[in-house]
C-alpha positions as CSV (number, residue, x, y, z in Angstrom):
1,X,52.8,-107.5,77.4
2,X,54.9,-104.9,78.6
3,X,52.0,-103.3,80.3
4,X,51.0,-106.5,82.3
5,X,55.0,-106.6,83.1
6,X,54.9,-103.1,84.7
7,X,51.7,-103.8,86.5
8,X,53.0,-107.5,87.9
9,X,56.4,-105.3,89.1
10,X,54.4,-102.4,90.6
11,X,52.4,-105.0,92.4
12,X,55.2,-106.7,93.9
13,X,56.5,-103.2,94.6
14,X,53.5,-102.0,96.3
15,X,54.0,-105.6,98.5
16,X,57.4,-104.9,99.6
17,X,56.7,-101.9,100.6
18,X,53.7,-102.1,102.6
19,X,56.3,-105.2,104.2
20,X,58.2,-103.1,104.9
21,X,55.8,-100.2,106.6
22,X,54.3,-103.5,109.0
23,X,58.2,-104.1,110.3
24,X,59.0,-100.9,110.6
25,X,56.1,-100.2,112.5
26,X,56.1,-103.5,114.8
27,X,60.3,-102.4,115.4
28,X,59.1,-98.9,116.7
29,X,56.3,-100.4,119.1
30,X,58.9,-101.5,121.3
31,X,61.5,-98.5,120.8
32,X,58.6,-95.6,121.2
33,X,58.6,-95.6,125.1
34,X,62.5,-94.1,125.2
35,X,61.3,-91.8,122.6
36,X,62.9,-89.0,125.3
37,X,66.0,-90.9,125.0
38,X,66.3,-91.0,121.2
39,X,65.6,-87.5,121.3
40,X,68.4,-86.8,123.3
41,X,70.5,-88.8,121.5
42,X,69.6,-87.6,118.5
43,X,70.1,-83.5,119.5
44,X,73.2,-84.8,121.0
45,X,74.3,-86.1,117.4
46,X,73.3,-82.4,116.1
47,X,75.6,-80.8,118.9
48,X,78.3,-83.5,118.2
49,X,78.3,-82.4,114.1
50,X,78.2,-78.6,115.2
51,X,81.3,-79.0,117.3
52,X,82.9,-80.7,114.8
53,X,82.2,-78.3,112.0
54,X,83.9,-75.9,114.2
55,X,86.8,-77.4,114.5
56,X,87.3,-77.7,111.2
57,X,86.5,-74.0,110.9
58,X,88.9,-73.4,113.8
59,X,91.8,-75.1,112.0
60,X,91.3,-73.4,109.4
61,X,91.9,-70.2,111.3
62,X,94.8,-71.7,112.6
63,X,96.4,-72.2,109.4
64,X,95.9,-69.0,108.6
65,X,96.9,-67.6,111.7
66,X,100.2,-69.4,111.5
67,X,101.2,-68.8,107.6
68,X,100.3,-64.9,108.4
69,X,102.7,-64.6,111.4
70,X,99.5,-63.5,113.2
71,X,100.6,-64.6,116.7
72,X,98.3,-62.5,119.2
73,X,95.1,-65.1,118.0
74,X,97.3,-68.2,118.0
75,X,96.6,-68.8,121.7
76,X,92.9,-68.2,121.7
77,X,92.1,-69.8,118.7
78,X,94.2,-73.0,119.8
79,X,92.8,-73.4,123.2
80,X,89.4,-73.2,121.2
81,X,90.1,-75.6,119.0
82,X,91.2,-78.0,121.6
83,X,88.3,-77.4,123.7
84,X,86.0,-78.2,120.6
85,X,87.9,-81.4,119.8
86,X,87.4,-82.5,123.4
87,X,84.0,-82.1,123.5
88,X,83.0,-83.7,120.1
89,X,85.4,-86.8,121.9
90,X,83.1,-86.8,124.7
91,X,79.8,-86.3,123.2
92,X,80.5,-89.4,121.1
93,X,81.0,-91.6,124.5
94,X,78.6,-90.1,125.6
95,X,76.3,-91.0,122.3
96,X,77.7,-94.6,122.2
97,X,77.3,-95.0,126.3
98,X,73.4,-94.1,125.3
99,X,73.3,-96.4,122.2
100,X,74.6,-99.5,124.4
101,X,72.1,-98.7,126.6
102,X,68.7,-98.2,125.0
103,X,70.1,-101.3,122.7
104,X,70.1,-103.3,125.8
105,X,66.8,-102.7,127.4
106,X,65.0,-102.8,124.0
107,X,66.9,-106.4,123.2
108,X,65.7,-107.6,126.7
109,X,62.3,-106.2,126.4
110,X,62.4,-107.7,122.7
111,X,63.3,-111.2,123.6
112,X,61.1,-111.5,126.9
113,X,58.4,-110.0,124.4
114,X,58.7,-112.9,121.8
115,X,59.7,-115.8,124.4
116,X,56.1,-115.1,126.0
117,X,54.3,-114.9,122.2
118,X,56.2,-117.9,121.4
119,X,55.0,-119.7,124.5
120,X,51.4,-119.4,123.9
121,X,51.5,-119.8,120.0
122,X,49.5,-122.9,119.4
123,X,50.9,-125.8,119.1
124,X,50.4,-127.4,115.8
125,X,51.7,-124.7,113.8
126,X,54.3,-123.8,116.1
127,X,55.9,-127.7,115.5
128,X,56.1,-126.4,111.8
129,X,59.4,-124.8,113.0
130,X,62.5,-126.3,114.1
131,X,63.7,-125.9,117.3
132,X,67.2,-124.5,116.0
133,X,65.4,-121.9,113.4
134,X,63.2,-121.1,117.0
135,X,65.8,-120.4,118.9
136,X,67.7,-118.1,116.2
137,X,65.0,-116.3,115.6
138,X,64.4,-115.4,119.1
139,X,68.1,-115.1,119.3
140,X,69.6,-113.6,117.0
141,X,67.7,-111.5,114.9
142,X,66.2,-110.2,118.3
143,X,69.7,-108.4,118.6
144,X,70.0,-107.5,115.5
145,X,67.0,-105.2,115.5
146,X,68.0,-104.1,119.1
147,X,70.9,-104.0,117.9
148,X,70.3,-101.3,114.7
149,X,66.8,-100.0,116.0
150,X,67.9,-97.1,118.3
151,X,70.8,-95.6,115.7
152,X,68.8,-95.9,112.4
153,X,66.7,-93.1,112.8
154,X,68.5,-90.2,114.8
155,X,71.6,-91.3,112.9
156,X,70.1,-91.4,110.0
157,X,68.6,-87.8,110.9
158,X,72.3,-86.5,112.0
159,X,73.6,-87.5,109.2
160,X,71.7,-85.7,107.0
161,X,72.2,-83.0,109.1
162,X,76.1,-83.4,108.9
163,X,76.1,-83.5,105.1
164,X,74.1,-80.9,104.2
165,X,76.1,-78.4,106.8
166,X,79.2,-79.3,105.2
167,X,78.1,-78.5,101.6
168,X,76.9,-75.2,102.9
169,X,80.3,-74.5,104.4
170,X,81.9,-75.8,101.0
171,X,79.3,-74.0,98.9
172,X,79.7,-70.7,101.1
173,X,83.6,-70.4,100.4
174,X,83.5,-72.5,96.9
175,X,80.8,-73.6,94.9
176,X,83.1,-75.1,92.4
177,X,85.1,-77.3,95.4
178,X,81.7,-78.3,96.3
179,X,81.1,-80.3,92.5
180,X,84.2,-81.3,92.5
181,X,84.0,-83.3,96.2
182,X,80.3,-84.5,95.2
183,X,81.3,-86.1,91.7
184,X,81.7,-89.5,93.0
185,X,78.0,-89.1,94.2
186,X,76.5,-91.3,90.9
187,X,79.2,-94.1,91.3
188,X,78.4,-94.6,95.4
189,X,74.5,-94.1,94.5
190,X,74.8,-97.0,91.5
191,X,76.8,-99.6,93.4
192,X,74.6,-99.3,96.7
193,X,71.9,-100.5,94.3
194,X,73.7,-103.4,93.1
195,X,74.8,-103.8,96.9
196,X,71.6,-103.7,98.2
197,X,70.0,-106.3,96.3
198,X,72.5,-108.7,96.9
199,X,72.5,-107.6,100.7
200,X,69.0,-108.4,100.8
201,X,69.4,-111.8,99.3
202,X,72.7,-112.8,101.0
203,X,70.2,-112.0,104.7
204,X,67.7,-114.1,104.6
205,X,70.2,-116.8,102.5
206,X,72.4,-116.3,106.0
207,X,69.7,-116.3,108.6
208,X,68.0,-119.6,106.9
209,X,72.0,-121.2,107.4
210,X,72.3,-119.6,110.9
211,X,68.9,-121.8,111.7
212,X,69.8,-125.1,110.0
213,X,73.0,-124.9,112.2
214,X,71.7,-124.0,115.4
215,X,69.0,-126.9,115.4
216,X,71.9,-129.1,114.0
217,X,74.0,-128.0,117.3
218,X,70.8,-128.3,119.0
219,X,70.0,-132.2,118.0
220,X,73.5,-133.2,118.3
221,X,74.3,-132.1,121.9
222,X,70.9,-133.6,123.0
223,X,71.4,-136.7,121.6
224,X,75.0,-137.2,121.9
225,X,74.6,-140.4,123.8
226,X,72.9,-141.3,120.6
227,X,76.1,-140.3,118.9
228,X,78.2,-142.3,121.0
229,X,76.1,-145.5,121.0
230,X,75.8,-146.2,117.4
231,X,79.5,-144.4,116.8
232,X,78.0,-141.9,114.8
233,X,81.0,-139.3,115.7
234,X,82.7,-139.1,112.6
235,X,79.4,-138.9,110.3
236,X,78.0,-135.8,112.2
237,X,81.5,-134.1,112.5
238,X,81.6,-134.5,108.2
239,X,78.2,-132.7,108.9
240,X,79.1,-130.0,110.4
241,X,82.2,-129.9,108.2
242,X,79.6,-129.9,105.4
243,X,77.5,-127.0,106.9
244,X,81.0,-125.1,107.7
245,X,81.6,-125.5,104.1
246,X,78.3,-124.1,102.6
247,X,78.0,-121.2,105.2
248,X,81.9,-120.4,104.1
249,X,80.8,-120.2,100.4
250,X,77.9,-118.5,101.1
251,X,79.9,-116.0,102.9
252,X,82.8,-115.9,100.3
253,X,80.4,-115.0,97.4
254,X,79.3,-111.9,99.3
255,X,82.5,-111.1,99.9
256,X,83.7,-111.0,96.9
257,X,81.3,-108.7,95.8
258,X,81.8,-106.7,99.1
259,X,85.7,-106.3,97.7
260,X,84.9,-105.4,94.6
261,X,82.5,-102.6,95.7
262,X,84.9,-101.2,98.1
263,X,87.9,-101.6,95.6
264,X,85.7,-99.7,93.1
265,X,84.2,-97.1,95.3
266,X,87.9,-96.5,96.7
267,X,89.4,-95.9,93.8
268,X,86.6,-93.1,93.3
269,X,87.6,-91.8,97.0
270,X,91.3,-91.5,95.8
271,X,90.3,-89.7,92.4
272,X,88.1,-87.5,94.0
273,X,90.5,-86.7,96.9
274,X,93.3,-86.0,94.2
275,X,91.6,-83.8,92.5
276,X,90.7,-81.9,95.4
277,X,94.0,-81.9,96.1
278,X,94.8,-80.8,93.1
279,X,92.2,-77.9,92.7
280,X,93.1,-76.8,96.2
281,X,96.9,-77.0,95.5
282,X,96.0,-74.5,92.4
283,X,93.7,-72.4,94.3
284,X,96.3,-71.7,96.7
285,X,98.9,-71.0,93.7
286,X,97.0,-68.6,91.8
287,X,95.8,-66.7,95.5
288,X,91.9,-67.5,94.9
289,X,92.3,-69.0,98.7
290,X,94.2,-69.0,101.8
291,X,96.1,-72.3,103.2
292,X,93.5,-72.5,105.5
293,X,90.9,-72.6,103.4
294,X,92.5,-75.3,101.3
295,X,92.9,-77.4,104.9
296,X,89.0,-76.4,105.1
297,X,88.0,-77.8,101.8
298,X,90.3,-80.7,102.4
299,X,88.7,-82.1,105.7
300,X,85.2,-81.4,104.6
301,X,85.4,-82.9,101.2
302,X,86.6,-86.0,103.5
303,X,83.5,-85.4,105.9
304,X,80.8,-85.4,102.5
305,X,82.5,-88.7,101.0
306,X,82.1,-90.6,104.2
307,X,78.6,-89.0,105.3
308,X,77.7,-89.7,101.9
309,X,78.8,-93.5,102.4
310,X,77.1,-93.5,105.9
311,X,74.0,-92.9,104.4
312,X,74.2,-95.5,101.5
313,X,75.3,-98.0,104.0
314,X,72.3,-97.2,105.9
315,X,70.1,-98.6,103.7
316,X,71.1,-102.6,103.9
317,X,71.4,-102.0,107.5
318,X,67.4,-101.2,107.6
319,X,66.9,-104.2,105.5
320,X,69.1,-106.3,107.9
321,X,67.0,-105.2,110.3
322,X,63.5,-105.3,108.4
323,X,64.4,-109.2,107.3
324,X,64.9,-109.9,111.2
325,X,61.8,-108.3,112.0
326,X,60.1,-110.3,109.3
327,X,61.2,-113.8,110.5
328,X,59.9,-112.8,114.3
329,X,56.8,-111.3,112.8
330,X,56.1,-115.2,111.2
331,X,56.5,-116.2,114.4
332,X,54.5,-113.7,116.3
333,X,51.5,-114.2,113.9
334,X,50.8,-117.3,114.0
335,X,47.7,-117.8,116.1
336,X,47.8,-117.8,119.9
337,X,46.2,-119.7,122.8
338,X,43.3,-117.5,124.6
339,X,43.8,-117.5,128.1
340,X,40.7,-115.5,128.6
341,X,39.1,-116.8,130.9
342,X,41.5,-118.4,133.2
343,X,39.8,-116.4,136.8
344,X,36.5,-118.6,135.7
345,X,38.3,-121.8,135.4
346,X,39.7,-120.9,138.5
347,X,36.5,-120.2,140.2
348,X,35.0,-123.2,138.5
349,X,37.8,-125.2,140.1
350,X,37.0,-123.6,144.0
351,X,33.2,-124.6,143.6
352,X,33.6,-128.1,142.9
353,X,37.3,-128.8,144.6
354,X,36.0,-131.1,147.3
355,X,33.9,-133.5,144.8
356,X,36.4,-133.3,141.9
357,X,36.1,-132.7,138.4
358,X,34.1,-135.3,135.8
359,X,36.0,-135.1,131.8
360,X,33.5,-135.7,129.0
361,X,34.4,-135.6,125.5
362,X,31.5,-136.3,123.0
363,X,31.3,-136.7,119.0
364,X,34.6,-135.0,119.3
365,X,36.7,-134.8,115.4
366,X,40.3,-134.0,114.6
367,X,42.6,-133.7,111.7
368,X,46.4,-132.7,111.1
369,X,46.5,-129.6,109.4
370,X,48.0,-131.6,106.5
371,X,44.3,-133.2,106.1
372,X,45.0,-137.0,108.1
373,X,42.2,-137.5,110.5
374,X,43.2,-138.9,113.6
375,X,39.4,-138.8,115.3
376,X,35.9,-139.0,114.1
377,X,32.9,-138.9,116.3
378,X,35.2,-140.2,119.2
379,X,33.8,-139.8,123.1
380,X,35.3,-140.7,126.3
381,X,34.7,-139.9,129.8
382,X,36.4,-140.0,133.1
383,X,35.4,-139.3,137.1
384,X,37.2,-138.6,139.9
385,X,38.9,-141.4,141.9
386,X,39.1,-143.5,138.7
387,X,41.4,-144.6,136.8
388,X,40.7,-144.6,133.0
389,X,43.3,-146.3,130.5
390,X,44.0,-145.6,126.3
391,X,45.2,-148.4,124.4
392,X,45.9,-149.5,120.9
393,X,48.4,-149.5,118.5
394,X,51.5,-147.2,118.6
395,X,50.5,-143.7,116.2
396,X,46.7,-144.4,116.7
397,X,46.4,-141.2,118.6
398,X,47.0,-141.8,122.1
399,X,49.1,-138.9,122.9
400,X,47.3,-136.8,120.3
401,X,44.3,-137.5,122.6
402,X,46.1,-136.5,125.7
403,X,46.7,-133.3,123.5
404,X,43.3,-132.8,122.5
405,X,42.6,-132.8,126.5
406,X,45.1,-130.6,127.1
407,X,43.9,-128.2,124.6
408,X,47.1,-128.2,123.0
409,X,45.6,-128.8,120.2
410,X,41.7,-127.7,119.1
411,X,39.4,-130.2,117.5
412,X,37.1,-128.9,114.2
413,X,34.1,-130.3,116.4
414,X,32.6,-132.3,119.0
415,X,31.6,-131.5,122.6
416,X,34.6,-130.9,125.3
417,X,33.8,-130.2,128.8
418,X,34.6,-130.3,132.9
419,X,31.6,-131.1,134.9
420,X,31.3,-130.2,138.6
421,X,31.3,-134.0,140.1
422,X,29.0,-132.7,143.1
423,X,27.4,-130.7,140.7
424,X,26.4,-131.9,137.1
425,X,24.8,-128.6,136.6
426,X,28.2,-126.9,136.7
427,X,30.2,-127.0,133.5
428,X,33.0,-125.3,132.0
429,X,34.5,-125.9,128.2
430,X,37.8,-126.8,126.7
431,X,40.2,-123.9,126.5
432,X,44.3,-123.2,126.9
433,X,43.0,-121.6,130.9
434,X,41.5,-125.4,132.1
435,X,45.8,-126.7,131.8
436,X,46.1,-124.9,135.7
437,X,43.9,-128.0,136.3
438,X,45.8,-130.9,134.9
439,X,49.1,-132.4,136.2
440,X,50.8,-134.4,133.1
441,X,53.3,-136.3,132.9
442,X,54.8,-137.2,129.1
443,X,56.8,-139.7,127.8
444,X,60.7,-139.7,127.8
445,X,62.4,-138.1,130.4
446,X,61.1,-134.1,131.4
447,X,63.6,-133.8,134.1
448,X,65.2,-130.1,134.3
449,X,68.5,-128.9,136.3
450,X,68.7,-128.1,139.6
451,X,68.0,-130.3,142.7
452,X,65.2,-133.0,143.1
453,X,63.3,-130.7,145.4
454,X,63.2,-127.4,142.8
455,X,62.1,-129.8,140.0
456,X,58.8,-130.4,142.4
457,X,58.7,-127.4,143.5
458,X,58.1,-126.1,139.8
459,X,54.8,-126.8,140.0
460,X,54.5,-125.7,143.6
461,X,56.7,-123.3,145.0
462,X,55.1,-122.9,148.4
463,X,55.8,-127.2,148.6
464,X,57.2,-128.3,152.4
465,X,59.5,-130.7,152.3
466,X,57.1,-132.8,153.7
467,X,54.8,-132.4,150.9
468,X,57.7,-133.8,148.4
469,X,58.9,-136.6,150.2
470,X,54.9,-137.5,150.7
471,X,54.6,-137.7,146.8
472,X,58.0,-139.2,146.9
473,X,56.9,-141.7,148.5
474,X,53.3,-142.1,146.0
475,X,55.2,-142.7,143.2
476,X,57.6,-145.1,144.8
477,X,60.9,-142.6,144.5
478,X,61.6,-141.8,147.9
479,X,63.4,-145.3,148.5
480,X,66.1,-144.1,146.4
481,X,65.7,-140.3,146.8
482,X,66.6,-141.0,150.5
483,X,69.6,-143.0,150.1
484,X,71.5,-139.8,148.0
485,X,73.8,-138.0,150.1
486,X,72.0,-134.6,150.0
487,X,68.0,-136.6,149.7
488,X,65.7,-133.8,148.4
489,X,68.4,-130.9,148.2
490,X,70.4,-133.9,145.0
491,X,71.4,-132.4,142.0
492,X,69.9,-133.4,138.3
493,X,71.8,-132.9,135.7
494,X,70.6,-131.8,132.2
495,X,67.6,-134.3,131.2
496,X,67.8,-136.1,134.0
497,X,71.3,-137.1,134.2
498,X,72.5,-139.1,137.4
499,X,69.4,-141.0,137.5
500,X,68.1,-143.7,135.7
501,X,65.0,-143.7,133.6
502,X,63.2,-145.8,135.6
503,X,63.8,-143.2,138.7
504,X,63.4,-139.6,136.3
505,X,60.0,-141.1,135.9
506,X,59.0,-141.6,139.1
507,X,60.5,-138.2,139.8
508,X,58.0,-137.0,137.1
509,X,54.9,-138.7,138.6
510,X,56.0,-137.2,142.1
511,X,56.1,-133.9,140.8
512,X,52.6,-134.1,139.3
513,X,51.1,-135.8,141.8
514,X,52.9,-132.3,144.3
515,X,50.9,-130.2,142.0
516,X,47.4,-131.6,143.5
517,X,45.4,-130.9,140.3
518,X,41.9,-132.8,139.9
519,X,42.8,-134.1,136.8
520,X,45.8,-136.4,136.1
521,X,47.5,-137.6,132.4
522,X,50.0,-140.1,133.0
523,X,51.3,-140.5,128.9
524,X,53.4,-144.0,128.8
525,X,54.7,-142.5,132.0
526,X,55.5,-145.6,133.9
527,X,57.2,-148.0,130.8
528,X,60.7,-147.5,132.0
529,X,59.6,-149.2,135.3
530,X,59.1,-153.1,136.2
531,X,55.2,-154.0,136.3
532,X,55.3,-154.1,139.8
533,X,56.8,-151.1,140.8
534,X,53.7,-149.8,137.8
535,X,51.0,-151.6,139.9
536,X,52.5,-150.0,143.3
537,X,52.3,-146.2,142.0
538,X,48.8,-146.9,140.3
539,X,47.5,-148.2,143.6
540,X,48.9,-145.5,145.5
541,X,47.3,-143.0,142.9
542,X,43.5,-144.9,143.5
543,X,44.0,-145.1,147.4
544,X,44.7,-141.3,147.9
545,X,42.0,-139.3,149.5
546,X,42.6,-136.4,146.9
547,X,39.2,-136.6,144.3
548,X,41.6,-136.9,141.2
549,X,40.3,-138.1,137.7
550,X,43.3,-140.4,136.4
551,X,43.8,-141.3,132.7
552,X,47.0,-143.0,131.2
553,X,48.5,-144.3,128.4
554,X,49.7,-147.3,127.9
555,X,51.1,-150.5,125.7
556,X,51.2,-152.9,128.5
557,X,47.8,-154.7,129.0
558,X,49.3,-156.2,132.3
559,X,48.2,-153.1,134.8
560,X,45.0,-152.9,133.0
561,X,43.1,-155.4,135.7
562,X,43.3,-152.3,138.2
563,X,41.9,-150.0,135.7
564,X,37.8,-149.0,136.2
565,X,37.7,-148.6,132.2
566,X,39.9,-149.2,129.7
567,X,39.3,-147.7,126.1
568,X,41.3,-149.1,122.9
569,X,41.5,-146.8,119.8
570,X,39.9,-148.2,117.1
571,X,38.8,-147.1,113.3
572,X,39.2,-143.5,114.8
573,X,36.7,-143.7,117.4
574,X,37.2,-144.5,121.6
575,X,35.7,-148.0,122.3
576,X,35.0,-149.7,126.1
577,X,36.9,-152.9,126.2
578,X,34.7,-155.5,128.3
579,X,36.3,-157.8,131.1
580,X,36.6,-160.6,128.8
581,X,38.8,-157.7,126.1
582,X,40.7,-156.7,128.8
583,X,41.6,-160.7,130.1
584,X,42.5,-161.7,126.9
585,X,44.7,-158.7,125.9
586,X,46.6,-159.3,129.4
587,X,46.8,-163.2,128.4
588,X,48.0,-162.6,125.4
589,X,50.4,-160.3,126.4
């Protein structure tokens, strides 16, 4: 039994540590191109220690110099030991001025780093995450390894440096002094272990509390309309009370232990101080050493505890950091969209541009990844200058369809495919690169900040004015758009704010209809308006010169009539609704 134990632990051992080699290793991709400024600041560090281990030498002279009424050196040694202290004050700003600024550029680099990965992680298993734990991840423990990176090795590297230079000194004049300023080694080495486990434990306990507050800030700002409507105030502010509460006992457990440890590793600072104290006063007594040597021991006994301490400390700061890198690296590794061959979609675009592009899905399956299957053996087709409608039953898969065209999200089979509409010989298959040739827009409201003309202009920079208040006028929002006081150059607040829903969705279908892309998904985007303002912007859509392949969404049959072919959802499969379907749905309706 004890055999297997040992084998289970060295295992787990073995795991951790080649964790942590993978962190380490994905920390340092980012850091290795200022490799010239950690260099510096890490023979910069080795200066700063040898200028202050002469000072310490240099008061020691001083002592000396003074208590044997040696007066000619008192001048020279003085101004040398003020010119020593001054520069060991100004290679430290200089030190923390490079710090800050290697921190900075790698945190920026970092973050734009891991806001690009996060953007093209696929979807599916990207929605596994909260938005809250997303955003603290890219957040927070982004700073914290840009934060820790840059210092951890040269200072870890100085350090060492520092230590072992003071025990020489110490050793040189005293070996003795040097085992008595060393015996609280075992007691800091002991309680860094106990520390370190916990520190371990209480990181990742904090980080997974950091996340469930962010996306709890996150909802409840978004959705504090909500809040207000159904008076919901007090409840979530006895939730965040409740959150408040766990984070503070959460913190208050590893302080308590924090105390303790410094109370306990103090107490063995003042007993090893004393009894330097005490061996130096005797030294001194008995004339084994000068003042000045005692004032020597003194300060460097000082310098080994809190190098010493340094260095323990080091190690829950490189799990800190390690645990951060961890929770990115989840992110990072989850697979990404292949954008591969976006030039040939492009290309594939410029051939057929002026007949427009055909969408053909055949025998096409797809599951969740929890296993519910959503589609099996499902085709559908749309051309250009058509208008193709889904309908069925709310959570059938309509927008999972829209989806699946997108490429958001990859079915385990089936055909998917653009076809040239002047030439059926031309094809092109599904992948994250065909999205540059789709305009969407989504249910609920997509609206960002900034004026009415920079949310069109999103999808089109180059866009005239004309251009906007041309699709404006398509999806039926320039007749309020040009009664605001500024027209194009309004403000929209967060989500749309200042504008009704009705309006932020034809502002929506404006700026995907600016965007000129052959291929059109309009995803419930027209149930905030009346039927006949729905009618007017679906004409407008089939009338336009522009060889666009249309396909909406939709749970009112009453706009169906203008629709070339309608499919309904059913049993998992895409079925054509006749005439007679389609007259009785909108009858029934």
């Amino acid at each position: 039994m004890k055999e297997k134990i040992n084998f289970i632990w060295k295992r787990i051992r073995e795991g951790r540590l080649k964790e942590f080699f993978h962190q380490t290793v994905w920390i340092y991709s980012y850091v290795r191109k200022y490799w010239l400024s950690i260099l510096f600041y890490t023979a910069m560090g080795m200066v700063g220690t040898g200028t202050s281990l002469i000072s310490s030498l240099l008061s020691k002279d001083l002592v000396d110099i003074i208590t044997g009424y040696r007066a000619s050196e008192l001048l020279k040694t003085f101004v040398m030991y003020i010119s020593f202290t001054v520069a060991n004050i100004l290679i430290s700003q200089l030190l923390t001025y490079i710090s800050n600024m290697v921190s900075l550029k790698v945190d920026n680099e970092i973050k734009a780093d891991v806001f690009e990965k996060m953007l093209i992680t696929r979807l599916e298993p990207l929605m596994a995450y909260h938005t809250g734990d997303l955003l603290t991840r890219w957040n927070s423990d982004a700073s914290v390894i840009s934060s820790g990176v840059l210092n951890w090795i040269p200072d870890l590297v100085i350090n060492i440096v520092r230590f072992f230079a003071a025990l020489g000194i110490v050793i040189y004049y005293d070996p003795v002094f040097a085992l008595l300023a060393l015996m609280g080694m075992p007691v800091s080495m002991v309680m860094s272990k106990t520390l370190l486990y916990r520190m371990q434990s209480n990181n990742k306990e904090s980080a997974a509390m950091n996340a469930k507050m962010m996306g709890f800030h996150q909802e409840t700002f978004s959705n504090i309309q909500t809040l207000k409507a159904f008076d919901l105030i007090p409840l979530y502010v006895q939730r965040l009370r409740d959150y408040q509460k766990e984070y503070f006992d959460m913190r208050k457990r590893f302080q308590k232990l924090s105390i303790f440890t410094s109370v306990l590793m103090s107490v063995v600072g003042l007993v090893v101080s004393y009894s330097c104290y005490g061996m130096g006063i005797y030294r001194v007594w008995t004339g084994a050493i000068s003042y000045g040597t005692m004032t020597l021991f003194l300060s460097l006994s000082g310098n080994l505890s809190s190098t010493l301490n340094t260095l323990i400390s080091m190690v829950p700061t490189a799990i800190s950091i390690t645990t951060s890198a961890g929770r990115l690296i989840d992110i990072l590794d989850m697979p990404r969209e292949d954008y591969s061959d976006r030039e040939a979609v492009a290309a594939f675009y410029q051939r057929n541009r002026n007949g427009g592009l055909k969408l053909q899905i055949e025998d096409m399956s797809y599951a969740y990844y929890n296993g519910t299957k959503v589609f099996e053996g499902a085709s559908i087709q749309a051309e250009p200058h058509r208008i193709v409608a889904l309908v069925g039953p709310s959570g059938e898969g309509k927008t999972t369809l829209l989806r699946i065209l997108l490429a958001l999200v990859e079915p385990q089979c089936g055909t998917l495919r653009l076809v040239g509409g002047e030439h059926p010989e031309d094809v092109i298959s599904f992948s994250p690169s065909i999205r540059q040739l789709y305009s969407y827009v989504p249910q609920g409201n997509t609206m960002f900040s900034g004026t009415v003309a920079e949310n069109l202009r999103n999808v089109k920079p180059e866009a005239t004015d004309d251009e906007i208040i041309y699709c404006l006028k398509m999806a039926c929002a320039w007749e309020f758009v040009e009664k605001l006081p500024d027209g194009v150059e309004s403000r929209v607040g967060e989500r749309g704010t200042g504008f009704s829903e009705g309006q932020a969705q034809r502002l929506s279908i404006a700026r995907a209809l600016l965007k000129r892309a052959p291929i059109l998904l309009l995803d419930e985007a027209t149930s905030a308006l009346d039927v006949a303002t729905e009618r007017r912007i679906l004409k407008n859509i089939m009338q336009d010169e522009y060889p666009r392949t249309c396909i909406v969404t939709t749970h009112r049959p009453t706009v169906l009539g203008i629709c070339d072919t309608v499919y309904a959802i059913r049993d998992m499969k895409c079925v054509i609704l006749s005439r007679e379907e389609i007259a009785q749905m909108i009858q029934d309706f």
